[in-house]
N, CA, C and O atoms as a printed pandas DataFrame, in Angstrom:
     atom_number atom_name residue_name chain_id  residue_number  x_coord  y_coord  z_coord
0              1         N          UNK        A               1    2.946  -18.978   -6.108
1              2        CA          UNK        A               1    1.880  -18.412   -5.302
2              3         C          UNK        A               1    2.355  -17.160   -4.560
3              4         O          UNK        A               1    1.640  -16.159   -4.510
4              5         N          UNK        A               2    3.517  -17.213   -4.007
5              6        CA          UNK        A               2    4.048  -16.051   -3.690
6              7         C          UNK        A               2    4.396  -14.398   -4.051
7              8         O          UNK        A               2    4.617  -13.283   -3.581
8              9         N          UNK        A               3    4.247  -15.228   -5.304
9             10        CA          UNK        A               3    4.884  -13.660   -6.403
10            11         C          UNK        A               3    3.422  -13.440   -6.446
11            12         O          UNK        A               3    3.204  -12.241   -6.270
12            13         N          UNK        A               4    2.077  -14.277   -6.647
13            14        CA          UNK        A               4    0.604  -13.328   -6.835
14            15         C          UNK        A               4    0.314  -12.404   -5.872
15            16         O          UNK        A               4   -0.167  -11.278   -5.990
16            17         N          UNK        A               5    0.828  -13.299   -4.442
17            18        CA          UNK        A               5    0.485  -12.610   -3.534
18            19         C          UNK        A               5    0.959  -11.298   -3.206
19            20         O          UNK        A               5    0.259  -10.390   -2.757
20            21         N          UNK        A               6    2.514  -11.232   -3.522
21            22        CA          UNK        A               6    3.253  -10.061   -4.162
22            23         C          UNK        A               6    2.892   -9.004   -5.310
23            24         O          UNK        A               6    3.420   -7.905   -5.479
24            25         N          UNK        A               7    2.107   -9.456   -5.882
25            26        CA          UNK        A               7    1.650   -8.681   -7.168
26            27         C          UNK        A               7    0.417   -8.051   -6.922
27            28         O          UNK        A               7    0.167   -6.917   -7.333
28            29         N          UNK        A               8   -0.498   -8.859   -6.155
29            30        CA          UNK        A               8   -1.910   -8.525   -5.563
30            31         C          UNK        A               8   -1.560   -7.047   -4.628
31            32         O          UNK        A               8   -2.171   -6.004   -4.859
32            33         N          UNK        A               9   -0.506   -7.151   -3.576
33            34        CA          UNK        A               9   -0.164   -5.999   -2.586
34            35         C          UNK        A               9    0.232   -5.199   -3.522
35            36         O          UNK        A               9   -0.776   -4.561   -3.826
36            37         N          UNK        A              10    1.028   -4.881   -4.108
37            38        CA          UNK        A              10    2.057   -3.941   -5.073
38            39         C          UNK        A              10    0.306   -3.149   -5.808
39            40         O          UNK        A              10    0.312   -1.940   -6.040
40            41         N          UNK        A              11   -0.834   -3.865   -6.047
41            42        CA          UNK        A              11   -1.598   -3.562   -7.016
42            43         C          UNK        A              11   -2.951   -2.609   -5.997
43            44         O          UNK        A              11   -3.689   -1.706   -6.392
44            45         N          UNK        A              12   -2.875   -3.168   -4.798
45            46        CA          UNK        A              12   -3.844   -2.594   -4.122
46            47         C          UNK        A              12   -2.636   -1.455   -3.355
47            48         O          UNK        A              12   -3.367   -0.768   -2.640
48            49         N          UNK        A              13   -1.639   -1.097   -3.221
49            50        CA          UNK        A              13   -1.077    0.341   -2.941
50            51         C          UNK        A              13   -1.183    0.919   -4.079
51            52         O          UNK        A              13   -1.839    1.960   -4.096
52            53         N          UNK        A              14   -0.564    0.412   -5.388
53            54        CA          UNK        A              14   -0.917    1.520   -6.461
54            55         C          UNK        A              14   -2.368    2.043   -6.573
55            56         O          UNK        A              14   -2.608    3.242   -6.720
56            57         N          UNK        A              15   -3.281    1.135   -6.499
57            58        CA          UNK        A              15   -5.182    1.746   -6.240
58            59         C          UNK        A              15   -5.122    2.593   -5.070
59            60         O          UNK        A              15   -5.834    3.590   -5.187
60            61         N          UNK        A              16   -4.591    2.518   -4.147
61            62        CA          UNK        A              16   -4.776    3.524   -2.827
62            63         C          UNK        A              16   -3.911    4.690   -3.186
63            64         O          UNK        A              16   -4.276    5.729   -2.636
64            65         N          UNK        A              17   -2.901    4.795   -3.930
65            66        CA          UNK        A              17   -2.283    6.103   -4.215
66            67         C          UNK        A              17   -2.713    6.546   -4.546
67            68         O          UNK        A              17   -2.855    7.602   -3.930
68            69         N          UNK        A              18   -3.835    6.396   -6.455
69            70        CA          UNK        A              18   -4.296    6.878   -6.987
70            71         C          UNK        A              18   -5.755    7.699   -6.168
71            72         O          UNK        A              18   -6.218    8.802   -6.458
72            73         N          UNK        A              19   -6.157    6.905   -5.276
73            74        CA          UNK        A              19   -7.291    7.560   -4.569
74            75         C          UNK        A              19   -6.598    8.507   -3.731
75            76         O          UNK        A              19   -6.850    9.711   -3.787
76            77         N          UNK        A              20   -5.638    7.956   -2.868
77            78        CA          UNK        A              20   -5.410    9.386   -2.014
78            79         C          UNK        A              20   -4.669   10.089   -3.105
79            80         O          UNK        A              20   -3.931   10.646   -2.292
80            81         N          UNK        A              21   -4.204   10.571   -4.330
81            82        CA          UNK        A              21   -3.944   11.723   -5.010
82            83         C          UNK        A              21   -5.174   12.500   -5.447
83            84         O          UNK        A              21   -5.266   13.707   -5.219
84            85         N          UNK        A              22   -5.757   12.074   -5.835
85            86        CA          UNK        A              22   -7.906   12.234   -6.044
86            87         C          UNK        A              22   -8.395   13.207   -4.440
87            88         O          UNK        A              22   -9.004   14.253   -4.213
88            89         N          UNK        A              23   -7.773   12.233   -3.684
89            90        CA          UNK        A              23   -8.093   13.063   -2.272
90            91         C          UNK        A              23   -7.562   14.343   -2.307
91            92         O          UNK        A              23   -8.131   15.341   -2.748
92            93         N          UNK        A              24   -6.421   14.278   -1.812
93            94        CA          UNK        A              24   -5.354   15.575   -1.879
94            95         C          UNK        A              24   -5.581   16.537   -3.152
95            96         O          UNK        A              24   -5.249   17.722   -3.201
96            97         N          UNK        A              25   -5.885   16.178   -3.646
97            98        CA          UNK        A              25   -6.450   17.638   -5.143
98            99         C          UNK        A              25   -7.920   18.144   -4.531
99           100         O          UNK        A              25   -8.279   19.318   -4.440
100          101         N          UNK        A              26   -8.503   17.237   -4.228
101          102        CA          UNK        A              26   -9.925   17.869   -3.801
102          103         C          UNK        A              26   -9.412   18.494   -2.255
103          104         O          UNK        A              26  -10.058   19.528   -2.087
104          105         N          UNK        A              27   -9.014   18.390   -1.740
105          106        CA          UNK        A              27   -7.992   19.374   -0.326
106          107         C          UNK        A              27   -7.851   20.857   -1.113
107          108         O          UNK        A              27   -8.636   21.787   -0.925
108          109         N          UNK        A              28   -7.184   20.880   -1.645
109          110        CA          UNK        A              28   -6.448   21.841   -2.521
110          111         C          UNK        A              28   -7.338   22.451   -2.848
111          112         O          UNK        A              28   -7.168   23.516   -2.253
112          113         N          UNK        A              29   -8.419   22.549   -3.534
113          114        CA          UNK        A              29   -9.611   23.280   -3.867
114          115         C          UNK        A              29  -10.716   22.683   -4.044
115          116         O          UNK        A              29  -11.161   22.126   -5.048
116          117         N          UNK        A              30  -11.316   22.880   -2.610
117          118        CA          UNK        A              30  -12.446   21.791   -2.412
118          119         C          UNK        A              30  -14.002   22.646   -2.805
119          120         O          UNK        A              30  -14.223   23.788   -2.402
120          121         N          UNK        A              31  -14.878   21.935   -3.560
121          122        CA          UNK        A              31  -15.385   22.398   -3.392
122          123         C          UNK        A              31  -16.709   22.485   -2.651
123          124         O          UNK        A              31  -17.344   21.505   -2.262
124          125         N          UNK        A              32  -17.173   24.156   -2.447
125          126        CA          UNK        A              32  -18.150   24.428   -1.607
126          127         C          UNK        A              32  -18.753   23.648   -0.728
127          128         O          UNK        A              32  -18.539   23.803    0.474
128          129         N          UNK        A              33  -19.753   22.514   -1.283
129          130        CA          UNK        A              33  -20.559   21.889   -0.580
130          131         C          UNK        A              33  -19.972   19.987    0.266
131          132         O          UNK        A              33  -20.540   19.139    0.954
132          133         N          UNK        A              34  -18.624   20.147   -0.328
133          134        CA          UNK        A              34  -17.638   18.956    0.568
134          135         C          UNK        A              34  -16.837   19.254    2.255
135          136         O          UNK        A              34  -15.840   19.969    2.363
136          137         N          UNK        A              35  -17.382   18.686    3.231
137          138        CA          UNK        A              35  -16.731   18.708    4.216
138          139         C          UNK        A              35  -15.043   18.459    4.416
139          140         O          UNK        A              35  -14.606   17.308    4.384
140          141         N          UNK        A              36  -14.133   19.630    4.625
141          142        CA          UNK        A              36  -12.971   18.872    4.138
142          143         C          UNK        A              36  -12.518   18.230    5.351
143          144         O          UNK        A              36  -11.452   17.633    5.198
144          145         N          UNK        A              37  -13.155   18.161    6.842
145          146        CA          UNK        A              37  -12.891   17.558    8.122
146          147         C          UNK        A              37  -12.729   15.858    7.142
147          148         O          UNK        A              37  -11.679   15.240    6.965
148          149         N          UNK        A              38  -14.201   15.445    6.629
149          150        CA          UNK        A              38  -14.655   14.114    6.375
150          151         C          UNK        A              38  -13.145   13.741    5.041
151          152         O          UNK        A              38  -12.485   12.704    4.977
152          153         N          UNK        A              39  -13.018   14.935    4.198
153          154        CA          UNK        A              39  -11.812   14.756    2.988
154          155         C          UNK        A              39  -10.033   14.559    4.208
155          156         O          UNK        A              39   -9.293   13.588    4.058
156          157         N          UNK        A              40   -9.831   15.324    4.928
157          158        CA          UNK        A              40   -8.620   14.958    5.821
158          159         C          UNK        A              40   -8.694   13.542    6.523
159          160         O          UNK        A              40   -7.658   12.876    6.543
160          161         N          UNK        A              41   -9.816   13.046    7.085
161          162        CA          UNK        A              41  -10.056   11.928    7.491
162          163         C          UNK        A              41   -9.490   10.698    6.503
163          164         O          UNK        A              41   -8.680    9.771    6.491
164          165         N          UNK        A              42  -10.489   11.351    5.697
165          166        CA          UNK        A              42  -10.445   10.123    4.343
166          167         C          UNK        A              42   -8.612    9.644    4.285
167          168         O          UNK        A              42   -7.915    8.635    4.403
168          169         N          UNK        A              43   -8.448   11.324    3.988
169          170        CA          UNK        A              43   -6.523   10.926    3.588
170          171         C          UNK        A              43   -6.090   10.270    4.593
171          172         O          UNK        A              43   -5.628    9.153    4.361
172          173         N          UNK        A              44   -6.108   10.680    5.745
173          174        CA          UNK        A              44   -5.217   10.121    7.034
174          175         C          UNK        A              44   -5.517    8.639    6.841
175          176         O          UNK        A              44   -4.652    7.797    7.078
176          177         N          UNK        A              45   -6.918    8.265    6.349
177          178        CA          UNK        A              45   -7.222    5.724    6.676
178          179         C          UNK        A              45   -6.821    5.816    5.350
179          180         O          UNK        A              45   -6.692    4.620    5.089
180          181         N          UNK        A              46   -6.473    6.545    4.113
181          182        CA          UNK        A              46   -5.306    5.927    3.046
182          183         C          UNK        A              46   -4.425    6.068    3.448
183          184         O          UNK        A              46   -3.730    5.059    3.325
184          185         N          UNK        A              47   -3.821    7.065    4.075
185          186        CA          UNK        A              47   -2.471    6.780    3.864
186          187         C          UNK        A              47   -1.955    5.908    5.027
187          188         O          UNK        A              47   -0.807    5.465    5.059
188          189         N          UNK        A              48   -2.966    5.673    6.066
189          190        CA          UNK        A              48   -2.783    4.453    6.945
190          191         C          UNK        A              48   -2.471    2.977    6.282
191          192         O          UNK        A              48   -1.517    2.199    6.293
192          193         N          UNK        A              49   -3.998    3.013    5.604
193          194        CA          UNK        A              49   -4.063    1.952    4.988
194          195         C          UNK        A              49   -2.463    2.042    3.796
195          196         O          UNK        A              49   -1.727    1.084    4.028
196          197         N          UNK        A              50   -2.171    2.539    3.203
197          198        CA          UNK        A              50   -0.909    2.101    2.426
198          199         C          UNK        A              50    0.329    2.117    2.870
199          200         O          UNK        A              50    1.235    1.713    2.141
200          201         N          UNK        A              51    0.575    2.585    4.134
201          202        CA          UNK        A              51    1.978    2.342    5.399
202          203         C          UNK        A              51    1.472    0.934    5.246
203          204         O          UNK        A              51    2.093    0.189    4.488
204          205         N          UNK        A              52    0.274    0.431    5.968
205          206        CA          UNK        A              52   -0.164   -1.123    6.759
206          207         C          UNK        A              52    0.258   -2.180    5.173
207          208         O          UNK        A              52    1.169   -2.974    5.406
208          209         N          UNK        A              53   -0.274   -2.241    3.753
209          210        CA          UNK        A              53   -0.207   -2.715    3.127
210          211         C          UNK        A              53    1.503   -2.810    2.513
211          212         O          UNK        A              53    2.101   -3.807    2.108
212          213         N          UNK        A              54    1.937   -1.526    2.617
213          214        CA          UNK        A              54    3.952   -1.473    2.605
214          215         C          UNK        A              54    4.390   -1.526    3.749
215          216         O          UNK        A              54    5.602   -1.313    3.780
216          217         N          UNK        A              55    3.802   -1.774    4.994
217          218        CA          UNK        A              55    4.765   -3.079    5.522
218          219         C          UNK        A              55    4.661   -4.459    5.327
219          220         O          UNK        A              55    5.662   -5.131    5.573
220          221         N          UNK        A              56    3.477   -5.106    4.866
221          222        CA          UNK        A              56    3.021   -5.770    4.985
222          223         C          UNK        A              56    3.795   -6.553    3.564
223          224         O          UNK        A              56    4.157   -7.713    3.365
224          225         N          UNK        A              57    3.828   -5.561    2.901
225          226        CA          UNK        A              57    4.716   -6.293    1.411
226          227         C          UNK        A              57    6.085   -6.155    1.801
227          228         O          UNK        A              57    6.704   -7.064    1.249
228          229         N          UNK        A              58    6.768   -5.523    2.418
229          230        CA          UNK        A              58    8.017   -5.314    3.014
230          231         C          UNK        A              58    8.033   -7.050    3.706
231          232         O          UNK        A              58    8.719   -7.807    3.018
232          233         N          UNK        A              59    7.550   -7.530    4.605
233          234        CA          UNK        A              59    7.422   -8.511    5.598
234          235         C          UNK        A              59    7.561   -9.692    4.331
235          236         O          UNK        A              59    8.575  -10.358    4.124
236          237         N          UNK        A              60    6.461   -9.759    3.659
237          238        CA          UNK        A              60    6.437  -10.912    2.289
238          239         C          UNK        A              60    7.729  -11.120    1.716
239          240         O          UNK        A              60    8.262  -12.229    1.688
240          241         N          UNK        A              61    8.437   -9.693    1.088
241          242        CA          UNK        A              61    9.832   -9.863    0.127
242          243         C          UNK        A              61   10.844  -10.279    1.229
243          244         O          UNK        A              61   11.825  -10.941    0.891
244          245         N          UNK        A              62   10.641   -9.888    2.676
245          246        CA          UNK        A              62   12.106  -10.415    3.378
246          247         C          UNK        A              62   11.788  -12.093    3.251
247          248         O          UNK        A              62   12.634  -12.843    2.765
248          249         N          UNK        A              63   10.405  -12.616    3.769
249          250        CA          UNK        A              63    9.983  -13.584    3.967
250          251         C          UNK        A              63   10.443  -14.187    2.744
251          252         O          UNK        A              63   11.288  -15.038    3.020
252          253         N          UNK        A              64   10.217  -14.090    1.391
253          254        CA          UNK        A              64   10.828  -14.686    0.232
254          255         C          UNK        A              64   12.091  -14.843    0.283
255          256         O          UNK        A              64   12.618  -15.954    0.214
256          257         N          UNK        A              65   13.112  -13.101    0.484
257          258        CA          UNK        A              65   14.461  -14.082    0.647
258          259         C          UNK        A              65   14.959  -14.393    1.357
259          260         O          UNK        A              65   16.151  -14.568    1.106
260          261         N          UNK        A              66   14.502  -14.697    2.723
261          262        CA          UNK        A              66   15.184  -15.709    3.719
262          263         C          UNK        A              66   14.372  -17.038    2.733
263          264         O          UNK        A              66   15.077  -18.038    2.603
264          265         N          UNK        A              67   13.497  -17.074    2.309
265          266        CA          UNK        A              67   13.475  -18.797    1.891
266          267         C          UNK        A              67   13.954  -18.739    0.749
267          268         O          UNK        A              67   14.213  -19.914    0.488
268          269         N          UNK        A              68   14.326  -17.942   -0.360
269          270        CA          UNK        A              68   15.437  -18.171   -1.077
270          271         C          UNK        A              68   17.149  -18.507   -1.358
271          272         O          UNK        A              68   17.696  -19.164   -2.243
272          273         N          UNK        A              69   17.768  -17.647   -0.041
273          274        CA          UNK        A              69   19.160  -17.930    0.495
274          275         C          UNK        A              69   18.790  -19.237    0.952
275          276         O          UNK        A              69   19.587  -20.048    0.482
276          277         N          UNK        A              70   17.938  -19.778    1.654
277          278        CA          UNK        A              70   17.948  -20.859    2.489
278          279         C          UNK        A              70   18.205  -22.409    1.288
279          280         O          UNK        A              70   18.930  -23.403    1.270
280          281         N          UNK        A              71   17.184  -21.847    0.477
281          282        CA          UNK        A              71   17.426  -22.970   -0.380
282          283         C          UNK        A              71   18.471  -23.333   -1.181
283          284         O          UNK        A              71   18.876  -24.447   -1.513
284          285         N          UNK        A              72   19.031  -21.709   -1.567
285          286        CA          UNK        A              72   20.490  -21.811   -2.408
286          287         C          UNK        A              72   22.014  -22.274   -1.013
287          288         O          UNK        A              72   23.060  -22.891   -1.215
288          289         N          UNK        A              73   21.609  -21.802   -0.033
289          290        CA          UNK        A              73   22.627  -22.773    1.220
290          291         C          UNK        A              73   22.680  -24.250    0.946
291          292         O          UNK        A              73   23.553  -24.992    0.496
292          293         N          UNK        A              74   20.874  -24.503    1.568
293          294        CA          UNK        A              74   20.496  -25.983    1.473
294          295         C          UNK        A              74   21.198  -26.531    0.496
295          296         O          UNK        A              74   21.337  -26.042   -0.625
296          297         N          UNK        A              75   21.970  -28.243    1.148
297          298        CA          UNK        A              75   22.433  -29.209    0.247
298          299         C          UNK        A              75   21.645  -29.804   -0.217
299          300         O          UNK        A              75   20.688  -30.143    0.478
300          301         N          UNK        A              76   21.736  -30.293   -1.995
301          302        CA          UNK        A              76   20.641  -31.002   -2.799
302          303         C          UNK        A              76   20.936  -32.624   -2.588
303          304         O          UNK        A              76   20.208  -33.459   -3.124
């Protein structure tokens, strides 16, 4: 269950990269009738949102191997 939950995060930062790269090109040469105030916004809650989701998978993998050492310590 752990590794889905691991696989699920890993899968929703790769979807948020791909959007904020989509973002950042339309920055670059936006056109005419797009607000780029509302396009900078946008980037700044992705790339929020994918710090919050890579710590958040950061927190999971330590969380895995402290209960992995623990178990290879643990006497059977």
């Amino acid at each position: 269950m752990a590794k889905t939950e691991e696989q699920e995060l890993i899968a929703q930062i790769s979807r948020l990269y791909v959007e904020l790269r989509t973002y950042k090109k339309a920055i670059t040469n936006p056109p005419s009738w797009i607000d780029t105030k509302i396009l900078m916004d946008t980037v700044f809650q992705l790339e929020a949102e994918v710090r919050e989701l890579e710590a958040e998978l950061e927190v999971h993998q330590l969380i895995l191997r402290m209960f992995d050492s623990m178990q290879t310590v643990a006497p059977k």
